[in-house]
VOTI-528315 format. One line per field, with one value per residue (C-alpha): residue in three letters; x, y negated, z negated. Coordinates in Angstrom, 3 decimals. Example, Ala and Ser with C-alpha at 12.3 -4.5 7.8 and 13.67 -1.06 7.14 Angstrom:
! VOTI-528315
roza <- (ALA_SER)
east <- (12.300_13.670)
north <- (4.500_1.060)
up <- (-7.800_-7.140)
//
This chain:
! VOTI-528315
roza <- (UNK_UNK_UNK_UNK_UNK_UNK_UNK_UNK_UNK_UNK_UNK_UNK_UNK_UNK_UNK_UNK_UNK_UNK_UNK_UNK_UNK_UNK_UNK_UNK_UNK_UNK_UNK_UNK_UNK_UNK_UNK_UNK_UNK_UNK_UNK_UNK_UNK_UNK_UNK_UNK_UNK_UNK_UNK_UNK_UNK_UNK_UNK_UNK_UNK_UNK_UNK_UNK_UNK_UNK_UNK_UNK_UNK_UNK_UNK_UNK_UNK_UNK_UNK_UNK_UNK_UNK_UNK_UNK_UNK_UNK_UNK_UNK_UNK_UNK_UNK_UNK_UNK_UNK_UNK_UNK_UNK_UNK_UNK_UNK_UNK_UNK_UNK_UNK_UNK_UNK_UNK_UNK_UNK_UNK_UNK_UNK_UNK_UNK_UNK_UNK_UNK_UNK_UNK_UNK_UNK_UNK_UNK_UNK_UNK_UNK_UNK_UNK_UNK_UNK_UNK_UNK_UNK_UNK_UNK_UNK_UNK_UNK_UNK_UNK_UNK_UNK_UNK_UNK_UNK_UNK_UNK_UNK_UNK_UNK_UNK_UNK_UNK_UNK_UNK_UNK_UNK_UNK_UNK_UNK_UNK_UNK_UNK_UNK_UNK_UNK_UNK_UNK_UNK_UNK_UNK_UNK_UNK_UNK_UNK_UNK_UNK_UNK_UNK_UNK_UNK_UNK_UNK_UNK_UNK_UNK_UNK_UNK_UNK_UNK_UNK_UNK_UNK_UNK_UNK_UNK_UNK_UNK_UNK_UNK_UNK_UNK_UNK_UNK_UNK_UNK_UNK_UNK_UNK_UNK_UNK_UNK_UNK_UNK_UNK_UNK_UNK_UNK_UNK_UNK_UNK_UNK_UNK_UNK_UNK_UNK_UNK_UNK_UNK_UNK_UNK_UNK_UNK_UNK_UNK_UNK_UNK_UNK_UNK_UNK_UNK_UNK_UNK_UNK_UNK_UNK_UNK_UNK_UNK_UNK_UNK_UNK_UNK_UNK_UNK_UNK_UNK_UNK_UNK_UNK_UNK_UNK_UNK_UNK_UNK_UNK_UNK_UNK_UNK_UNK_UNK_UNK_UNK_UNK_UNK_UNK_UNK_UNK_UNK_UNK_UNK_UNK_UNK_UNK_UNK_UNK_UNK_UNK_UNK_UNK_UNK_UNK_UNK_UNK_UNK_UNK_UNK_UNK_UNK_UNK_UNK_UNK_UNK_UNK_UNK_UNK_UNK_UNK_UNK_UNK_UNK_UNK_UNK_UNK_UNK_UNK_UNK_UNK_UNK_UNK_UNK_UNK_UNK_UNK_UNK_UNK_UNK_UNK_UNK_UNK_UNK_UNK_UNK_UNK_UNK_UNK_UNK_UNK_UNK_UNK_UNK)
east <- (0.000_1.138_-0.535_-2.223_-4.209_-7.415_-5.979_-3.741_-3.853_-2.441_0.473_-1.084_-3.491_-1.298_-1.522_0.300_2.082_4.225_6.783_7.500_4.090_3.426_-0.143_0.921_4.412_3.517_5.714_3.351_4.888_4.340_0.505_0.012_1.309_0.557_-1.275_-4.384_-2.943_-3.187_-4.251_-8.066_-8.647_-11.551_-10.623_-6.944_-8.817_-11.165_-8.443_-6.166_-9.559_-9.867_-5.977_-5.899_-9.262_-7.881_-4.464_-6.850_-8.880_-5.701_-4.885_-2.818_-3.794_-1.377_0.990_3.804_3.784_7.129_6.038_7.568_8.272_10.276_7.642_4.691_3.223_-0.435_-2.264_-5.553_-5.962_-4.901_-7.231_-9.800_-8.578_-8.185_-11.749_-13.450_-10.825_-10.499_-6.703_-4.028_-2.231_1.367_2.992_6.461_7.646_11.619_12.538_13.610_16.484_19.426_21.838_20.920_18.234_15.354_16.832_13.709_16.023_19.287_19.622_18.645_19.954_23.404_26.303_24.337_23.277_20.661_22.684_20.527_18.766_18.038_14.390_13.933_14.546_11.827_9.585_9.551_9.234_5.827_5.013_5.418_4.402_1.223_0.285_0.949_-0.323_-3.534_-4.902_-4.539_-2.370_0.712_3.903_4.720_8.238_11.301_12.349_15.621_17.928_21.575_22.083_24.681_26.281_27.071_26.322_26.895_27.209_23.288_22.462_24.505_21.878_18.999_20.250_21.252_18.092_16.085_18.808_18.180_13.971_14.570_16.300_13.623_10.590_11.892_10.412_11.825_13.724_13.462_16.053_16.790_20.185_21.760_22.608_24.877_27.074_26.435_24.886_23.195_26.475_27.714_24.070_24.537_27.660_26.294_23.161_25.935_27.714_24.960_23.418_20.463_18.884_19.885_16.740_14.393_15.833_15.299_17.512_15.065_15.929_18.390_16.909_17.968_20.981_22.413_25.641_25.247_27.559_26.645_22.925_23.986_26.257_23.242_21.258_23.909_24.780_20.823_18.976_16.724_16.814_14.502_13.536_10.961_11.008_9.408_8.490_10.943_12.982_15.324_17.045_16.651_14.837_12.249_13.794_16.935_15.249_12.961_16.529_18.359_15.441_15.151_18.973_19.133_15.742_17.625_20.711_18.004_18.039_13.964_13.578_15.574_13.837_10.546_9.071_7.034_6.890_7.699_5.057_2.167_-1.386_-0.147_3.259_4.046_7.202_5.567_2.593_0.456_-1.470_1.602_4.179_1.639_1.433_5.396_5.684_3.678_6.021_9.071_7.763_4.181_4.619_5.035_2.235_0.721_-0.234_2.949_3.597_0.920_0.039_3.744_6.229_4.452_4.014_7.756_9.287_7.343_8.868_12.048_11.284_10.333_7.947_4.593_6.103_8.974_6.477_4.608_7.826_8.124_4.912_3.434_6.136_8.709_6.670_5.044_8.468_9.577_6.914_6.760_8.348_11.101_10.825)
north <- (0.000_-3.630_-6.699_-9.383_-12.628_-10.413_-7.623_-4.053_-3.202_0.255_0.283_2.382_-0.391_-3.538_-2.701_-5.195_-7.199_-10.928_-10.755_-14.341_-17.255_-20.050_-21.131_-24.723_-25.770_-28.774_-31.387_-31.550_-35.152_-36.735_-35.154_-36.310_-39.894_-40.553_-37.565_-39.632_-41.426_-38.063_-35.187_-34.016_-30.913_-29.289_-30.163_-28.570_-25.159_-25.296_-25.373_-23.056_-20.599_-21.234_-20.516_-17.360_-15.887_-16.581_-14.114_-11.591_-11.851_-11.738_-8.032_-9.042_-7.818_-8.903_-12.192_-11.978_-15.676_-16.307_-19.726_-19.859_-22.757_-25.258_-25.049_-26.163_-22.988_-23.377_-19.656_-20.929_-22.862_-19.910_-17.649_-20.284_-19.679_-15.909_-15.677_-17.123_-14.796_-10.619_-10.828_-9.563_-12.491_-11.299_-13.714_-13.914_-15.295_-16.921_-20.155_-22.002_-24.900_-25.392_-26.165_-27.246_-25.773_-27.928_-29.495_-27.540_-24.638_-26.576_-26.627_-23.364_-19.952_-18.302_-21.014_-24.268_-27.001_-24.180_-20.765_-17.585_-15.355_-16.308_-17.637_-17.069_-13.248_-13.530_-15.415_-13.522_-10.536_-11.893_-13.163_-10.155_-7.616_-9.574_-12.292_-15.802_-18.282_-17.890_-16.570_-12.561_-12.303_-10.599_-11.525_-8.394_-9.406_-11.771_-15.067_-16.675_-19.050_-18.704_-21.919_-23.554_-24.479_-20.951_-19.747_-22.502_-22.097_-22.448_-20.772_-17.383_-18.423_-17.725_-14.935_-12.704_-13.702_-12.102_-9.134_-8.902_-8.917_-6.263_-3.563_-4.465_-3.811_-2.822_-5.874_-6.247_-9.314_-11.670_-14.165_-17.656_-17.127_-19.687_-18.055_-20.353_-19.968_-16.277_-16.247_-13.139_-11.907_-13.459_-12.389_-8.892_-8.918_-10.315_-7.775_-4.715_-5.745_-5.970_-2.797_-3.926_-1.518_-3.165_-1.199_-3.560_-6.475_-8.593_-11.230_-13.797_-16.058_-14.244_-14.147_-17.421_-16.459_-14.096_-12.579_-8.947_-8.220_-9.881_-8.876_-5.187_-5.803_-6.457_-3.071_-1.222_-2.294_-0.719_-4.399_-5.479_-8.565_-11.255_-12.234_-14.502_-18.001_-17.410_-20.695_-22.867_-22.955_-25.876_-23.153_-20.065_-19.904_-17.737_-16.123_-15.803_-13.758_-11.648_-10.507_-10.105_-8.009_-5.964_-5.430_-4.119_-2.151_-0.492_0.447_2.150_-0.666_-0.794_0.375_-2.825_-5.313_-7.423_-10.283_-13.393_-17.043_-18.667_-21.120_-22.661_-23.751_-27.227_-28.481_-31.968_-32.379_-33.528_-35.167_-37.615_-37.786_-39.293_-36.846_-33.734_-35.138_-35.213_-31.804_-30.492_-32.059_-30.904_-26.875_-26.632_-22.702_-22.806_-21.543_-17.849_-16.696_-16.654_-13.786_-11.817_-13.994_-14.186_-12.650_-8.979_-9.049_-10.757_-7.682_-5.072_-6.653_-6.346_-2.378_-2.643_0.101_0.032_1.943_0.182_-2.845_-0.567_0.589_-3.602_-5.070_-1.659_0.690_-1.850_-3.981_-0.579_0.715_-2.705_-2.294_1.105_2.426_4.786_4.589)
up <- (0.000_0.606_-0.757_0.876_0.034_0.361_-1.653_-1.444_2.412_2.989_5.423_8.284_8.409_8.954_12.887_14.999_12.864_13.783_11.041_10.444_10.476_8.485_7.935_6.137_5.535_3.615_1.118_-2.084_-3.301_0.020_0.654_-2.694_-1.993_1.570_3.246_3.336_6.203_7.824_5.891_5.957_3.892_5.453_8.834_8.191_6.719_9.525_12.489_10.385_10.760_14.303_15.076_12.818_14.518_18.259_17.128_15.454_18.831_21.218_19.308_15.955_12.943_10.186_9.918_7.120_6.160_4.273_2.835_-0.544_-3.395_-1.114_1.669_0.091_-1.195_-2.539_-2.464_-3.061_0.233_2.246_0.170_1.294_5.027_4.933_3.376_6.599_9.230_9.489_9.364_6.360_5.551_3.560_1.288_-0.455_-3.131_-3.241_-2.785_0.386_0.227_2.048_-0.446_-4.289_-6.334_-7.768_-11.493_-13.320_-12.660_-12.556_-16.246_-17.250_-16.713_-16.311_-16.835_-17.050_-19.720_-21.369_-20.788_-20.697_-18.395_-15.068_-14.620_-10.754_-11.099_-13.855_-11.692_-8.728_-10.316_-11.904_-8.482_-7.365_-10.337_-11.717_-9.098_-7.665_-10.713_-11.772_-7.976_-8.265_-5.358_-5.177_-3.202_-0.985_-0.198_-1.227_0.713_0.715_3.036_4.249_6.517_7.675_4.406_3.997_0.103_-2.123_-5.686_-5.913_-2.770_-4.758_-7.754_-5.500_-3.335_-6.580_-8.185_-4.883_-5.328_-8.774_-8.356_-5.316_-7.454_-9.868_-7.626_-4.597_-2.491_0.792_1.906_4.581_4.963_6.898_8.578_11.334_14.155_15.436_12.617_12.098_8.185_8.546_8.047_4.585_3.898_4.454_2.720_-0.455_-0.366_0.705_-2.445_-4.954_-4.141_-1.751_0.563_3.705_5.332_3.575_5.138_8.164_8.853_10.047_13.025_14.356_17.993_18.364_19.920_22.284_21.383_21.370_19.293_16.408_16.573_16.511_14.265_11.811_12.666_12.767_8.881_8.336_9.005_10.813_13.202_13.552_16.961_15.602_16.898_20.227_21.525_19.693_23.389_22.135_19.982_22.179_25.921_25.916_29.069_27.406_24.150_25.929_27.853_25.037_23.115_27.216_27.152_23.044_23.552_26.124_24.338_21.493_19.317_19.364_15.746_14.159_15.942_14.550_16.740_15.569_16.637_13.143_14.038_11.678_12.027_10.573_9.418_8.083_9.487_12.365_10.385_12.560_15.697_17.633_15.926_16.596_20.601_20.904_19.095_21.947_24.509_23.249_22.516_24.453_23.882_19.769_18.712_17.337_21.084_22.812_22.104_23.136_26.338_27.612_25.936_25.573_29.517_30.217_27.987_30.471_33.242_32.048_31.335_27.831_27.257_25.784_22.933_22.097_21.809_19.533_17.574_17.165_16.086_14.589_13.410_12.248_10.107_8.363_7.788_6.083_3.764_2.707_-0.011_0.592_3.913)
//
């Protein structure tokens, strides 16, 4: 069984499955302070309900939504969303920054101002034991970030704390690599070293590039890659992913592989009507049916087979969250 906002799903019944959505990535402070210049509550939950019902209608059944504390996490709208759509909706708990941690954790824990235990392992473990706040849902899986910056002293804070809630409850991981600069590998190095099952982790974005090399390098330490910013052509082509996922299906690499477009029905980065009208422009193809309108048909072409897409979207996803498998 797996959990979702609607409750324990059993695995077999996650179906086709886009490893890495969004439905709001949102900055609490500033929709507190100045979303009413363009925030609308019901209209938001309405067009998240009319996004998530046109994937469930184009044949998905399940989007693993990795929106943790550092993304604007807030279970109770999506339980508002899911409760109006027929999709499984997976959430994580973790915590998403760059470099530094937020001060509330700052101070306490191993080696600072108030020494002791470290509170995000106890945290996500609760998240993911008991249930997000007060809402009864359970995070089904552990999110973390290795950018750029590499792991900084507080980056290793967060990363062993998602090691140390993994052992605990044997969560999966997803993590935010840079392909560019080739994280997923000091990210499998720090999971190799503290025991992690490398199986239960996908190293998230790594489609966006094209070396070879270093993509089987990942699955063949036991990972799984992350081909799942479809769309987002100012970091990868589409052409040039659905090659590189032809060309590694090909040399039986199928089985490591998840897709997804890492895409969301509203994000305030690009808050406002004239921000939402350039975002268009600039990626007219990031959104949640890409996918399954272009990319499914662009892998046949390039003689992916209708299992391998299967293996992908079904098999993949099931074996990430299955226990012992």
């Amino acid at each position: 069984m797996v959990a979702t906002v609607r409750g324990p799903v059993s695995t077999d019944q996650l179906g086709p499955t886009l490893m890495h959505e969004h439905v709001f990535v949102l900055t609490p402070d500033i929709l507190a302070n100045y979303g009413h210049d363009w925030w609308n509550e019901d209209e938001r939950v309405d067009d998240a309900v009319a996004k998530l019902r046109a994937l469930k209608a184009a044949g998905v059944d399940t989007i693993v939504d990795p929106t943790v504390v550092g993304l604007g996490r807030y279970l109770p709208r999506i339980q508002r969303v899911n409760a109006e759509v027929d999709l499984n909706i997976v959430v994580a708990t973790g915590l998403y920054t760059f470099d530094e941690i937020p001060h509330y954790f700052h101070y306490r824990g191993p080696g600072a101002m108030f020494d002791g235990p470290e509170p995000m392992t106890e945290l996500f473990v609760r998240d993911i034991t008991e249930g997000i706040a007060d809402t009864g849902v359970r995070a089904a899986f552990l999110k973390g970030v290795v950018e750029e910056r590499g792991l900084t002293p507080d980056q290793k804070r967060v990363q062993t704390a998602i090691c140390e809630a993994h052992l605990a409850t044997g969560a999966p991981i997803t993590v935010h690599t840079n392909s560019a600069h080739q994280t997923g590998r000091l990210a499998i190095e720090f999971y190799r070293e503290r025991g992690v099952d490398l199986t239960k982790v996908v190293i998230g974005h790594a489609g966006d590039t094209n070396d070879l090399d270093y993509l089987k390098w990942i699955m063949d330490a036991g990972a799984t890659i992350g081909c799942d910013r479809f769309g987002l052509d100012l970091y990868n082509p589409t052409a040039d992913r659905v090659a590189t996922i032809a060309a590694l299906c090909e040399q039986g690499y199928a089985d490591r592989i998840v897709l997804s477009h890492d895409a969301a029905c509203y994000m305030d980065f690009f808050s406002g009507e004239e921000y939402q009208r350039l975002l268009k422009q600039a990626v007219p193809n990031w959104n949640y049916l890409h996918i399954s309108e272009d990319v499914l048909p662009a892998l046949r072409e390039h003689g992916v087979s209708d299992e391998q897409i299967t293996v992908m979207m079904v098999d993949n996803p099931r074996r990430y969250f299955t226990a012992g498998a």
